[in-house]
Every structure is written in C-alpha cells, then in structure tokens.
C-alpha positions as CSV (number, residue, x, y, z in Angstrom):
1,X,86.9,124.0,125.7
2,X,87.1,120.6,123.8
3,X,88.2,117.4,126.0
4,X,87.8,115.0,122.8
5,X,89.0,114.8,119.6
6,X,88.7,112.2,116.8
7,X,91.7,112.2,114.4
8,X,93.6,110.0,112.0
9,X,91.7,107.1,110.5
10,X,88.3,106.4,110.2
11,X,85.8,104.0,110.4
12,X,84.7,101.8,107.1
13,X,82.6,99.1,108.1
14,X,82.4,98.0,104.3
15,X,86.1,97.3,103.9
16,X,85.9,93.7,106.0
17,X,88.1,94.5,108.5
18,X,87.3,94.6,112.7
19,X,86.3,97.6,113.8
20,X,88.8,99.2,116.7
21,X,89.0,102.3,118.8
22,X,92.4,103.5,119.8
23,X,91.9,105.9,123.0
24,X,94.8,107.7,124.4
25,X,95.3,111.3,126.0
26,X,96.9,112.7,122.7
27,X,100.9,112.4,124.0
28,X,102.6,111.3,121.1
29,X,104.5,108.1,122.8
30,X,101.0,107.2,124.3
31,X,99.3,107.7,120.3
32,X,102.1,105.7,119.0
33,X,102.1,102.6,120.9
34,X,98.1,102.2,120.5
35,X,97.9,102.7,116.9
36,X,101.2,100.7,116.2
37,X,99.5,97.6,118.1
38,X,96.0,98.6,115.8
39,X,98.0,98.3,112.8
40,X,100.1,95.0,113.8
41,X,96.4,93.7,114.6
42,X,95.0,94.7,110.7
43,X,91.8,96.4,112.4
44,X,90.0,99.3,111.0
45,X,90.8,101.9,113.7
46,X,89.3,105.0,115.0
47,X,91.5,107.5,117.1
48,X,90.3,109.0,119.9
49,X,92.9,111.8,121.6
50,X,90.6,111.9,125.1
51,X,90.9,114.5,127.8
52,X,89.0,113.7,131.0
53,X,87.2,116.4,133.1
54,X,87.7,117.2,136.9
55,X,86.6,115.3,139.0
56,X,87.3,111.9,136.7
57,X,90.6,113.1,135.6
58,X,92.3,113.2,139.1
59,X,91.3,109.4,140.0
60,X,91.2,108.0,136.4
61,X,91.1,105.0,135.6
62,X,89.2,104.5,138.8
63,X,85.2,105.2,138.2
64,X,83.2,107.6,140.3
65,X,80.0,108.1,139.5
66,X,79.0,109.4,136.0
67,X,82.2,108.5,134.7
68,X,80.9,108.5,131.0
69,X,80.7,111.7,131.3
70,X,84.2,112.2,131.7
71,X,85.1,113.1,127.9
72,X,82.7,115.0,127.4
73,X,79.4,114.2,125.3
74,X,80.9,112.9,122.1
75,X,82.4,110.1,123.5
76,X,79.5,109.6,126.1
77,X,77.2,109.3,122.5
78,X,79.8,106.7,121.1
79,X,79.6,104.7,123.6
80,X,76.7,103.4,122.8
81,X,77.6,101.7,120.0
82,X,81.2,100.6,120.8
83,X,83.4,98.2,118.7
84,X,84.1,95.1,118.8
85,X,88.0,95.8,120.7
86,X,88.8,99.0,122.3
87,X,92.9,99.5,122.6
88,X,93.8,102.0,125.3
89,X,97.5,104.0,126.3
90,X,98.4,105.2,129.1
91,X,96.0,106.5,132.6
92,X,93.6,108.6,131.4
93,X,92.5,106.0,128.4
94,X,92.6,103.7,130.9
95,X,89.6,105.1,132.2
96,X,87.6,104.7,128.7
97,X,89.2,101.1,127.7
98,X,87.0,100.5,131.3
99,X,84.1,102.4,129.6
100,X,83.7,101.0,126.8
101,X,84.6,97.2,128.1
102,X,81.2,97.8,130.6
103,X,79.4,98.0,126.9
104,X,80.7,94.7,125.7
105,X,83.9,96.1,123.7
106,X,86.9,94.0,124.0
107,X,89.5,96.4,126.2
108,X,93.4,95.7,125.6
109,X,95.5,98.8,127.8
110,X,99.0,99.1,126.8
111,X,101.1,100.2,130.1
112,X,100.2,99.6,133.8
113,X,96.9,101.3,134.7
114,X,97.9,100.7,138.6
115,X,94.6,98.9,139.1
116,X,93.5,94.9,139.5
117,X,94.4,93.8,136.3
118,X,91.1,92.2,135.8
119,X,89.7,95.1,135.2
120,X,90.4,94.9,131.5
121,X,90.9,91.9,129.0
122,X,94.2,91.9,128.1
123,X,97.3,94.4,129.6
124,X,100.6,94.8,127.7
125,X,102.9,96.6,130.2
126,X,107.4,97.0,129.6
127,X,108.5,93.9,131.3
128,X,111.2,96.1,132.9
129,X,107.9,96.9,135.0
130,X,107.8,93.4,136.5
131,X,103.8,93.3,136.6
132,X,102.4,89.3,135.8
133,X,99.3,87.9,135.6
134,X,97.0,86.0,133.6
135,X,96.0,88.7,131.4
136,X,99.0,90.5,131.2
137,X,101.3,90.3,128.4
138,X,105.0,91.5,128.9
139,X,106.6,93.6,125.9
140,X,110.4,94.4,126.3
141,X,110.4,98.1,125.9
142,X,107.4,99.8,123.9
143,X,105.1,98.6,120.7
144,X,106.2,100.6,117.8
145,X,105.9,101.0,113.9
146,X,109.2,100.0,113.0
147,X,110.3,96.9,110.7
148,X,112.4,96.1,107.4
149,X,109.1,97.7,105.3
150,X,108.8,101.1,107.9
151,X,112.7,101.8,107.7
152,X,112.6,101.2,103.5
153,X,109.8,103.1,103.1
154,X,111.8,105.8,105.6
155,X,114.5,105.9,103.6
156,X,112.4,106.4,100.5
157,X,111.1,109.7,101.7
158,X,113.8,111.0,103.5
159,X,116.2,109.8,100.3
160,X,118.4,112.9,100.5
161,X,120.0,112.2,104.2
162,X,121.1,108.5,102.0
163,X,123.7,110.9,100.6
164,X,125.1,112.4,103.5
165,X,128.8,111.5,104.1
166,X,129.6,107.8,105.7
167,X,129.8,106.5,108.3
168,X,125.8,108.5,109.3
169,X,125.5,108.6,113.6
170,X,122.0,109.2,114.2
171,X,121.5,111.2,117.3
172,X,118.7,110.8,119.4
173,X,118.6,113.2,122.3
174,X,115.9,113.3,125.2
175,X,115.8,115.2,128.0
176,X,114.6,115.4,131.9
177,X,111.5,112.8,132.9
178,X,109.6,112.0,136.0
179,X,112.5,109.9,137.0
180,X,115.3,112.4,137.1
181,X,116.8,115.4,135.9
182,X,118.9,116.0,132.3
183,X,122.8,116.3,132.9
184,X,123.9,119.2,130.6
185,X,126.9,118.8,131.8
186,X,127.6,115.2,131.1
187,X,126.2,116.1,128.0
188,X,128.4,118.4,126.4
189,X,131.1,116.2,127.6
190,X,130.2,112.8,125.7
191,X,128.7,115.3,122.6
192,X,132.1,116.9,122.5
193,X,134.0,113.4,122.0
194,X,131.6,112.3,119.4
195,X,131.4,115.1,117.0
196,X,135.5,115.2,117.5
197,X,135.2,111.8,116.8
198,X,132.8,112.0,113.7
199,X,135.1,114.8,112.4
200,X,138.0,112.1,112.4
201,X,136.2,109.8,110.5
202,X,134.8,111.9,107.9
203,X,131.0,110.9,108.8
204,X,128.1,113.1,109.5
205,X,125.5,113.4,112.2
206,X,121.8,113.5,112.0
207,X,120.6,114.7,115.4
208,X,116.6,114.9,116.7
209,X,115.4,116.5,119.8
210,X,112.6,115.7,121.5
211,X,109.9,118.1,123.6
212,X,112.0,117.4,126.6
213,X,115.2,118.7,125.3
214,X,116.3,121.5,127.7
215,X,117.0,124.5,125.8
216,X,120.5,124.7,126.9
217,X,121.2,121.0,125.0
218,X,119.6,122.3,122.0
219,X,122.4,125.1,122.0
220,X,124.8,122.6,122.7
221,X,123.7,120.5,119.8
222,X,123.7,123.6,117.8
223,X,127.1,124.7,118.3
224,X,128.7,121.5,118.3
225,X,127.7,120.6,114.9
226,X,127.9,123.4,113.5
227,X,130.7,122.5,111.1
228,X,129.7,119.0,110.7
229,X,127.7,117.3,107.7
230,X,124.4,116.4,108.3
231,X,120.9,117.3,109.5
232,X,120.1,118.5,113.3
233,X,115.9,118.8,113.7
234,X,114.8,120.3,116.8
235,X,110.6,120.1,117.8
236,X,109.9,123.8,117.2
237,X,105.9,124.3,118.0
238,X,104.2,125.3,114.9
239,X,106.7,124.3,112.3
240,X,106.0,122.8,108.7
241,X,109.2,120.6,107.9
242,X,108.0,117.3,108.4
243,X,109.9,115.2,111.4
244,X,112.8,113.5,109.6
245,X,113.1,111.0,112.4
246,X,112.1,108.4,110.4
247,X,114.6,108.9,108.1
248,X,116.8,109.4,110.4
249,X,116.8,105.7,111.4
250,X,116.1,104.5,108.1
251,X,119.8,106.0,107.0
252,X,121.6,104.8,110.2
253,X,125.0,103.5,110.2
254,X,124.7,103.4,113.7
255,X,122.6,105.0,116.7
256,X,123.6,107.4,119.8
257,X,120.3,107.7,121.8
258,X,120.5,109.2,125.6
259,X,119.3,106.8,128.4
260,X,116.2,108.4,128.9
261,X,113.3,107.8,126.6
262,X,112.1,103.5,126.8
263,X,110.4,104.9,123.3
264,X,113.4,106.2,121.4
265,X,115.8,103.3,122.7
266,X,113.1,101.1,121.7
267,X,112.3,102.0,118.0
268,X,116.2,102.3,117.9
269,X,116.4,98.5,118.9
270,X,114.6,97.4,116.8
271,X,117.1,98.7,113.3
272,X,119.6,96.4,112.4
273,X,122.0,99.0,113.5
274,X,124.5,99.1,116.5
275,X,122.8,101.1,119.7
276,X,125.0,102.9,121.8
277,X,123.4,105.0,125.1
278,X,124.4,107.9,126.3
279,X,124.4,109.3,129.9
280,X,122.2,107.2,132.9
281,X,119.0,106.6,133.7
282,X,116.8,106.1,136.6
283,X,113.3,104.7,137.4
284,X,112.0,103.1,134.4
285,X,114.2,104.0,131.6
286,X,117.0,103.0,133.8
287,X,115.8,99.6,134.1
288,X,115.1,98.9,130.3
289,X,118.6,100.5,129.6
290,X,119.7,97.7,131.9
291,X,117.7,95.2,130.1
292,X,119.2,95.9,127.1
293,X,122.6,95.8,128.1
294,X,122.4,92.2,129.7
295,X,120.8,91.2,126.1
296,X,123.7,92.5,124.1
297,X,121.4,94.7,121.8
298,X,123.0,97.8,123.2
299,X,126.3,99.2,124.6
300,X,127.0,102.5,126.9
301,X,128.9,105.2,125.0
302,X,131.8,105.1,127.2
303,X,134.3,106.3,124.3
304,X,134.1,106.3,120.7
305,X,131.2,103.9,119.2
306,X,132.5,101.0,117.8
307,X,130.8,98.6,115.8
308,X,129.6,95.7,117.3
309,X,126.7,92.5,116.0
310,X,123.2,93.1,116.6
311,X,119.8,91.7,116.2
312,X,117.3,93.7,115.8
313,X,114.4,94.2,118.9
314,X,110.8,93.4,117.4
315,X,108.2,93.0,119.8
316,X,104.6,94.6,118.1
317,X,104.0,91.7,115.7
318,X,104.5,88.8,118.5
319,X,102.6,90.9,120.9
320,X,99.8,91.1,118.2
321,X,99.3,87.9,117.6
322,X,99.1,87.1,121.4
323,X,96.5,89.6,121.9
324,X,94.6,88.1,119.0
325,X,95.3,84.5,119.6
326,X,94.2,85.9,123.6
327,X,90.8,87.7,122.4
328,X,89.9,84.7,120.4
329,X,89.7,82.3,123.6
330,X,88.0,84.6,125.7
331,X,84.3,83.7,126.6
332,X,81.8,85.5,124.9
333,X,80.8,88.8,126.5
C-alpha cells in the first residue's frame, strides 16, 4: 500500500517562480487551504497528499525516531533536496512541514498543530481558535480560492445555472463533525419553510452536499425539491459530473449554508452575496458562526431570508502577503 502521492502541479524550476511544497493528508478542506495560500503566494507548487505510517501517524506532528520515514521512501528521497518554503495543512503535514524545515525549507502550517509554535516559521490558525504568538498569524475562518476573478470565471463554466429562475438560493448543506451531531429533524423543518418559501417567490434552488451529509438529509433534499427549479448535486463516490459548487456561488443571489462547515461559511463569506446559516453549531464551527454574526457578514435563518448589505470576507491575499512580508525578515537559515 501507497502512503504518498504527488498530484496536481509540478515543479518548473525554469519558469522564475519560488519553488513550494504543499503537504497535506489528501482531505479536500485540508488540500484546499494549502494550495489556495500557494497560489495567493505566486509559488511554483508541488502537492504532496501524505499518509504517515504507524507508529509516526498516532503522535504526528511530534518526532520519534526515524520520523522521515514516516511517508514512506519517496518523500524520505525528496527530502533531500527540499524547497525553498514548505506549506503544510492540518496534523499529519504538520509532521513533514517539521521535516522538511530540519533541511533548511521555510515551514508555514495552516491550522493549530497543538505543539510550541516555534516549532515552525510561520502558523496561520482561525482566530476563532484564539492561539497568538509571534509567529502566528490569525485568519478569520479558512484561506480559500475565492475572489471577483474565481466567482467570474465560475460563472463562466457553470453558465447554464445563470439561467435558472430568479431570485437563485444556493444551498450549502453539511452534516455531523467532531463537534456534534446533524439534526435531521431541525433540518427538514427550516428546509420545508425555505423551498415553501422559494415556491412563493418564483426562484430556484441550487443545493450541494458534502461527504458528511447523512443519507437521510440527502432524501430530504431530494424530496423537498423535487418540484422546484434548479440544480441539487450530491458527492456520489465515483461519479463524472464535475462539482458545480463553484458555480453554485458564482450564480448566487443569496446563500443558505448550515452551521457546520468553518470551510463552506467561509468561501460563502467571502461572495458579495447575503449569508444566512442554518441550524447551530458547536466547538469550532460554532464559534466562527459567532464571529460572523457579531461582524454583520451573516444572519441565522430564523424565517424567510431577507436581503440584507454585505461585504465580502477576504482573508488569503492579506494573509499572503503577511507570510511573505514575514519569510522575508526571517534570519537566514
């Protein structure tokens, strides 16, 4: 069995650009935070979905001995001739930002590895997390792709959902976490009053799931909409229609997203689109959802979704240019 994997883009040393690693353990939220900070940086990025071995995988990111052989001998061979800036995501890349930063790379970890922050260069954890220090950088919510050029260029490949029926309520549904349980119940009660409502109004809905939709939601959503315009995509495993989700916020009059995911409210923060969350939250989510609220950039579906003003939530670029402007006043390794 494999425990690494190199995907996505490539190395080209020729094209003038820093070389940079992104290292995660292949969990799409995880992936997507990385490479969105890679791109916001203009580096020339390899991907690295990483899978540690027992023992290493049950203490990562701490080190026991022989810890780079913990992903197995491809990675051990690359580390000898790291980049320049190694960008980690989430606990086990924690472990190989730590790797590679012992070889001289540069090591940025996006999220809290639980460990002295002086372990790495530079951390960017949610400040909904509450960690400080002087290499950490706080990020409200999670680094993502999304700005005026992502959601035009969504809208351009997803064109057809432009002529869907007005007003378009993009529905973005979660499901249980770490932090708490999914109420069906709850649910199908705020579902119910929104389709009715949509129905009223002539609109149409274009609903997502995610891999943490229950299946009992999914036939929810299914039945619900039934008779209603629009588009409902659910994550089927080993399907070929591409993921419309882009689109899907790209076309949005306005967004219903459930309390749960910090990655979905986040990327649906930062349209220029009212935000309106469904059902509660604990743990983490549940205190970003309260962020949010207190900044007036979203609003509790408590009844039908009304329109309100918004500015639109962009945090990668800033944090970027921090990390950059950070790197570049660090002492030479």
């Amino acid at each position: 069995m494999t425990n690494v994997q190199r995907t996505g883009r490539q190395e080209r040393p020729d094209n003038g650009l820093p070389r940079a690693w992104t290292v995660t353990d292949g969990a799409a939220g995880n992936v997507r935070q990385a490479q969105a900070l890679a791109a916001a940086m203009a580096v020339e990025v390899t991907d690295w979905a990483l899978q540690a071995r027992a023992p290493w995988r049950w203490v990562a990111p701490r080190r026991l001995p022989g810890a780079e052989r913990a992903f197995g001998p491809p990675f051990a061979a690359a580390l000898a001739q790291v980049p320049p800036l190694v960008i980690g995501c989430g606990r086990q890349a924690a472990l190989a930002t730590r790797l590679a930063r012992a070889r001289g790379a540069r090591a940025v970890q996006i999220l809290d590895p639980r460990l002295d922050p002086a372990l790495w260069d530079l951390l960017v954890v949610p400040r909904h997390d509450g960690l400080c220090g002087d290499n950490v950088i706080q990020v409200t919510g999670s680094l993502h792709p999304v700005d005026d050029l992502w959601l035009a260029a969504a809208r351009r490949e997803f064109a057809p959902l432009g002529r869907l029926p007005g007003p378009r309520t993009t529905l973005l549904v979660g499901g249980r976490t770490h932090a708490g349980d999914f109420d069906i119940v709850a649910f199908d009660r705020w579902l119910e009053t929104l389709v009715a409502h949509v129905r009223a109004e002539g609109g149409s809905v274009l609903a997502t799931t995610s891999r943490r939709t229950p299946p009992a939601a999914i036939e929810r959503l299914r039945t619900r909409l039934e008779d209603v315009p629009g588009v409902l995509w659910v994550d089927a495993a080993g399907g070929t229609a591409p993921n419309p989700y882009p689109g899907l916020l790209g076309w949005a009059d306005r967004i219903v997203c459930t309390a749960d995911s910090v990655n979905m409210l986040s990327e649906a923060a930062a349209t220029h689109v009212p935000v309106h969350v469904a059902g509660e939250a604990q743990g983490r989510p549940g205190r970003f959802v309260t962020q949010l609220l207190a900044m007036g950039r979203v609003r509790p579906l408590d009844g039908p979704p009304a329109p309100f003003a918004v500015t639109a939530l962009r945090e990668t670029a800033r944090v970027a240019d921090e990390v950059r402007q950070r790197l570049a006043r660090l002492p030479a390794a």
